[in-house]
C-alpha positions in Angstrom: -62.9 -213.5 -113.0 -59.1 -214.2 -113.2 -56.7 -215.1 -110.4 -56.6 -211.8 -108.8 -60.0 -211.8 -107.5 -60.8 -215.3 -106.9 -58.0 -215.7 -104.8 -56.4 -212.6 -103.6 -59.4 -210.3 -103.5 -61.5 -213.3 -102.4 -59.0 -213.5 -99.5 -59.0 -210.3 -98.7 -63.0 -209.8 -98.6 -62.8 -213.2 -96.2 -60.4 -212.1 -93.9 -61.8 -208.3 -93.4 -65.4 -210.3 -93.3 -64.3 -211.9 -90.0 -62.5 -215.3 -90.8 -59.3 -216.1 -89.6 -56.1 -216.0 -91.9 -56.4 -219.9 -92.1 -59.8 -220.3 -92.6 -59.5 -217.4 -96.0 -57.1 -219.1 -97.3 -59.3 -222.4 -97.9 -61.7 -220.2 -99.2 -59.7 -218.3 -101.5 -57.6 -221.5 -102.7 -61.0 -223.3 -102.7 -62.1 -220.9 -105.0 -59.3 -220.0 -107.4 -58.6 -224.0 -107.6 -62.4 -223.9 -108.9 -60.2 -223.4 -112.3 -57.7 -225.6 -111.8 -59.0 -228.6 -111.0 -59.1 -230.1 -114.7 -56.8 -232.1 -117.1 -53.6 -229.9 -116.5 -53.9 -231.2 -113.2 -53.0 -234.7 -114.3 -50.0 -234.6 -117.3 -48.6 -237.6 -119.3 -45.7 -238.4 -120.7 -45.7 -238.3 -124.3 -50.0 -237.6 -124.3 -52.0 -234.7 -123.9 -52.9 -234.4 -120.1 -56.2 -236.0 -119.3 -58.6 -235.9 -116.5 -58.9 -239.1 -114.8 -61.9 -241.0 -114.1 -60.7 -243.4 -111.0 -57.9 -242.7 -108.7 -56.4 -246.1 -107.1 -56.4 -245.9 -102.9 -56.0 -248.0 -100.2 -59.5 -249.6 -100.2 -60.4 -249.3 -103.8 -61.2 -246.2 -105.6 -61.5 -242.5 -105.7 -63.5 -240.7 -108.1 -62.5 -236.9 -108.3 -65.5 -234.8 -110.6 -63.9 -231.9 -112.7 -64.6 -228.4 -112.0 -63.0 -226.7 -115.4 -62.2 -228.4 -118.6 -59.5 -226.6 -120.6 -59.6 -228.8 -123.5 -61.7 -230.2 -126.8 -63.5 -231.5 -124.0 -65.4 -228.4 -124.1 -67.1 -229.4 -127.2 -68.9 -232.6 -125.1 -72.6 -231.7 -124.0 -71.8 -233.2 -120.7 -68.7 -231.4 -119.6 -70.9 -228.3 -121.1 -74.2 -229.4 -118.3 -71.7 -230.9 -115.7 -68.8 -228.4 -115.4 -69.9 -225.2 -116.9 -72.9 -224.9 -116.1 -72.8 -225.7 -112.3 -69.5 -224.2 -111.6 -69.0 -221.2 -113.9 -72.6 -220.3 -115.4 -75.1 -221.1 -113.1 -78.6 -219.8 -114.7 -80.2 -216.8 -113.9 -83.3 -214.4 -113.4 -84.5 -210.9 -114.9 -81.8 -211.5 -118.3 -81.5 -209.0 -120.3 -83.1 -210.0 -123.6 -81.2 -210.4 -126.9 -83.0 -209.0 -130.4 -86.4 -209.9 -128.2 -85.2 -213.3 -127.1 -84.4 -214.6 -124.0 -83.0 -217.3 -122.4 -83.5 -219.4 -119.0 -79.4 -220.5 -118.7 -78.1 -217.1 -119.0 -76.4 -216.2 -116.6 -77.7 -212.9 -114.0 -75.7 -210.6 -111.3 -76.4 -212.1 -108.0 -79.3 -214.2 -109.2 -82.0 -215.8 -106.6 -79.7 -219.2 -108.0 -76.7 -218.1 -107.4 -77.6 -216.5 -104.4 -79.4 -219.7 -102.8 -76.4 -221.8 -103.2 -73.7 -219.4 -101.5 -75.7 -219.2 -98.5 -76.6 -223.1 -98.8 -72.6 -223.4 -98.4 -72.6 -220.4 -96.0 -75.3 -222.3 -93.6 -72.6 -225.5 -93.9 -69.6 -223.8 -92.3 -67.5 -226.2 -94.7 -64.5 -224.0 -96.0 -64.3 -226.0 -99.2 -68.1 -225.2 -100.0 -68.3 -221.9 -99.0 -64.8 -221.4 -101.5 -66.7 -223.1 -104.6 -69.8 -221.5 -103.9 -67.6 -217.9 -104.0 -66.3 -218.8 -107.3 -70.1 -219.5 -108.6 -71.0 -216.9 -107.3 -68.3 -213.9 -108.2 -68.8 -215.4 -111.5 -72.3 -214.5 -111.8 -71.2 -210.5 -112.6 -68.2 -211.3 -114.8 -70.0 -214.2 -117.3 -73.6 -212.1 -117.1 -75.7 -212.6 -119.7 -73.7 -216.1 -121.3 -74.4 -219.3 -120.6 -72.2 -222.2 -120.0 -73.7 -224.3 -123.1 -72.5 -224.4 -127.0 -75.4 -221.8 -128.8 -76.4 -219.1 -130.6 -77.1 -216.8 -127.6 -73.5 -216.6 -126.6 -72.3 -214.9 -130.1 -70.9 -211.8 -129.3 -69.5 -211.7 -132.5 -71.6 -213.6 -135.2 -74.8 -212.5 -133.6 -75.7 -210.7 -136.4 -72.4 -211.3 -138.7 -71.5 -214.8 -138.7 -68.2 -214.5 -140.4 -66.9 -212.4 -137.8 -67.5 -215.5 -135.4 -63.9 -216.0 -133.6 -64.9 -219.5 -131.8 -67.1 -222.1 -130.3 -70.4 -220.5 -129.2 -69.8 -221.8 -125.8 -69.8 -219.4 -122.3 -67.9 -216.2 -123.5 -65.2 -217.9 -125.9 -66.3 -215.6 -128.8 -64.6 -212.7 -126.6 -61.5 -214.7 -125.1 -61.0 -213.4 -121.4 -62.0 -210.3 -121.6 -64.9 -210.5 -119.4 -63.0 -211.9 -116.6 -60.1 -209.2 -117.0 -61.3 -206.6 -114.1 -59.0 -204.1 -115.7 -60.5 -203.9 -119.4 -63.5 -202.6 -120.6 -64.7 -203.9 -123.9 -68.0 -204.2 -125.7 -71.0 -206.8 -126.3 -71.9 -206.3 -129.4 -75.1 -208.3 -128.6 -76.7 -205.5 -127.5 -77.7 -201.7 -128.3 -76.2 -198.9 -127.0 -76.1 -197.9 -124.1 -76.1 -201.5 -122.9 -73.2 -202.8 -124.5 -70.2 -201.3 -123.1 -69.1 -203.4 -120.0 -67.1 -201.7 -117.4 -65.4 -204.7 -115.4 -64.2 -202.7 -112.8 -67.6 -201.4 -111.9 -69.1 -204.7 -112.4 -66.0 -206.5 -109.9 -66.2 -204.0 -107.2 -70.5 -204.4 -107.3 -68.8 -208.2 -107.0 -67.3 -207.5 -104.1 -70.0 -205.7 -102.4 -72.2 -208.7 -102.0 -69.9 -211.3 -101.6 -68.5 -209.2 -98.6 -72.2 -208.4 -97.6 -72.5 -212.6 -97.3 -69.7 -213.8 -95.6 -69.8 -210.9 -92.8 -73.8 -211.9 -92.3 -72.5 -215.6 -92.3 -69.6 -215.0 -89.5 -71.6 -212.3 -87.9 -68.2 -209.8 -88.2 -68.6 -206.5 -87.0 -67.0 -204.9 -89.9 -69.5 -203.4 -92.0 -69.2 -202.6 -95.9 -68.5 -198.6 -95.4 -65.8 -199.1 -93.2 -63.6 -201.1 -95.9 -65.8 -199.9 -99.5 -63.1 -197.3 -99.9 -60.3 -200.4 -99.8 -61.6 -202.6 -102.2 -62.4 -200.0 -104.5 -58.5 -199.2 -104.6 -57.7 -202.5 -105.3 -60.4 -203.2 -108.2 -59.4 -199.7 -109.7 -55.4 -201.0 -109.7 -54.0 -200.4 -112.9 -53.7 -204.1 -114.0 -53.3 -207.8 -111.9 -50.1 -207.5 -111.0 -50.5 -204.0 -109.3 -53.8 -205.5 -107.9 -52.3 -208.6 -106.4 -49.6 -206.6 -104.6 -52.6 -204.2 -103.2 -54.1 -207.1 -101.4 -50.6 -208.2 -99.9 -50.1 -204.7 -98.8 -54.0 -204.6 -97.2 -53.0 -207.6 -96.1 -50.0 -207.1 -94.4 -49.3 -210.5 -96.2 -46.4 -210.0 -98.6 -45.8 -213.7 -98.9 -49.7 -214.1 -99.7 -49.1 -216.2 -103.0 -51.0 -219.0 -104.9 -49.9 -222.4 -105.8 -52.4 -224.4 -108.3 -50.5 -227.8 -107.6 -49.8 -227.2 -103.8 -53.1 -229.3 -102.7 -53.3 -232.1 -104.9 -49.0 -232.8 -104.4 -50.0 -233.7 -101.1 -53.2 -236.3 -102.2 -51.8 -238.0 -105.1 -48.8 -239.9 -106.2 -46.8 -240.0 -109.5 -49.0 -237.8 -111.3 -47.6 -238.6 -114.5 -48.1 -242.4 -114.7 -50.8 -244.1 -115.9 -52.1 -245.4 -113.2 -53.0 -242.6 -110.6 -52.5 -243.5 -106.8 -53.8 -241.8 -104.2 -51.6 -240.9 -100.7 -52.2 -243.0 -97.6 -53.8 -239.6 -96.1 -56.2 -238.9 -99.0 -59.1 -238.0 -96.7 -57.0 -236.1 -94.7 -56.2 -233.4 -97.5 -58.0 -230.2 -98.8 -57.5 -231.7 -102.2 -60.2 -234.7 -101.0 -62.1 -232.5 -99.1 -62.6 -230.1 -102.0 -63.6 -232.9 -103.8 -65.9 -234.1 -101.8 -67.9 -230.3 -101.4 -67.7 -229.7 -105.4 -70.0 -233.1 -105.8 -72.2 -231.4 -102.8 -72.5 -228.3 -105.0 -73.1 -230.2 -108.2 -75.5 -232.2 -106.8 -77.6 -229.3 -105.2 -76.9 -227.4 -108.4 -78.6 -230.5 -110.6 -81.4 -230.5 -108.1 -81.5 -226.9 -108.3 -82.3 -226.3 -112.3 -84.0 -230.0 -112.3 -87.0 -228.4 -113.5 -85.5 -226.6 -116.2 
């Protein structure tokens, strides 16, 4: 999923589920920032930008985890198990198979996995969790069948014609962003007709089914699915993000509802561009902290989670 659903329709499905205006924006910038929170975060002058691995506070130091890696960094195993995997691929249940094979990391449509650590985050009441957990979650329809490590399985391309292979074998690069585009519909040529075509406006709107399903058991709302189906299936079925964007404002009544990926972290760190990174007096007090603090909560639940695997 792109900006458009993690944040805006994210917003939108929180709100109408029975949380305040506040309280869906922490979960919608919670779970948008999901993608932002890596190395672009943190330029240099004169060097590419790089996520840092201390930030300087008062009484010592800070260490933020990454939630995305937009960079070579990709190509590391442990960005691959640490970021990927727990944030953007969580594994699965009941894959489809692949020429007869299948495989425990792929990633499954509201999966018991997936579906365990929203509520985990739903049972916490913590904004920042319940935001991530969305992101993990939504995820789960758009990345299906892919897996958040460097192999085979994830050639859409080369799967049976390796020269046709377009990148790295790692979560859906072989396709670009098509699979988180809710307005295209493409093919994975992985699989046999009928099952290749995807549809990601049918698969976003079965997205926002559940996740709207969630939150209003969570909060208890009193608005049920039927009364607002018709809604969110106007706004998946816009024509492309822009038009979808300015759907939710309108649904809203929020025509200043906009998205800033540096508006938490301006207010947690200083001189961003330096070398040395130094954190605000008020660090703790920020959402940037506090989503730091509830993406180690999911990681480490997530790591406890697939342990065994």
């Amino acid at each position: 999923m792109e900006k458009d659903f993690h944040y805006y329709v994210t917003y939108a499905l929180a709100k109408k589920a029975g949380f305040s205006h506040e309280d869906s924006h922490i979960i919608a910038y919670a779970s948008q920032y999901v993608d932002d929170n890596n190395e672009s975060q943190y330029p240099r002058e004169d060097s590419p930008p790089q996520f840092p691995s201390a930030i300087q506070t008062e009484d010592g130091f800070f260490r933020p985890i990454m939630t995305q890696s937009m960079s070579v960094k990709s190509l590391v195993y442990e960005i691959q198990k640490f970021v990927y995997v727990p944030f953007h691929f969580i594994p699965g249940d009941n894959n489809q198979p692949i020429d007869g094979h299948s495989n425990k990391y792929s990633t499954t449509p509201d999966s018991q996995n997936a579906r365990s650590l929203l509520r985990a985050a739903l049972a916490t009441g913590n904004l920042y969790r319940i935001g991530i957990a969305l992101h993990t979650y939504a995820d789960t329809w758009s990345h299906q069948n892919f897996t958040g490590y460097e192999e085979d399985w994830n050639s859409v391309f080369s799967w049976r014609n390796p020269f046709r292979a377009l990148a790295p074998n790692i979560g859906h690069a072989d396709v670009g962003h098509l699979p988180d585009e809710i307005s295209s519909t493409w093919n994975d040529y992985r699989f046999d007709k009928p099952y290749r075509k995807r549809e990601n406006r049918r698969i976003a709107f079965e997205a926002c089914k559940r996740i709207f399903q969630e939150l209003r058991r969570a909060q208890n709302g009193e608005t049920y699915w039927t009364a607002v189906k018709s809604d969110f299936r106007k706004i998946i079925n816009a024509e492309d993000y822009d038009e979808r964007i300015a759907l939710v404002r309108d649904y809203l009544n929020k025509p200043d509802l906009y998205y800033k990926k540096d508006l938490w972290i301006e207010s947690a760190v200083q001189d961003r561009g330096g070398e040395d990174l130094v954190a605000a007096p008020e660090l703790k007090d920020t959402h940037w902290y506090r989503f730091q603090v509830a993406a180690r909560a999911q990681l480490a639940l997530v790591m406890d989670m697939l342990k065994d695997y």
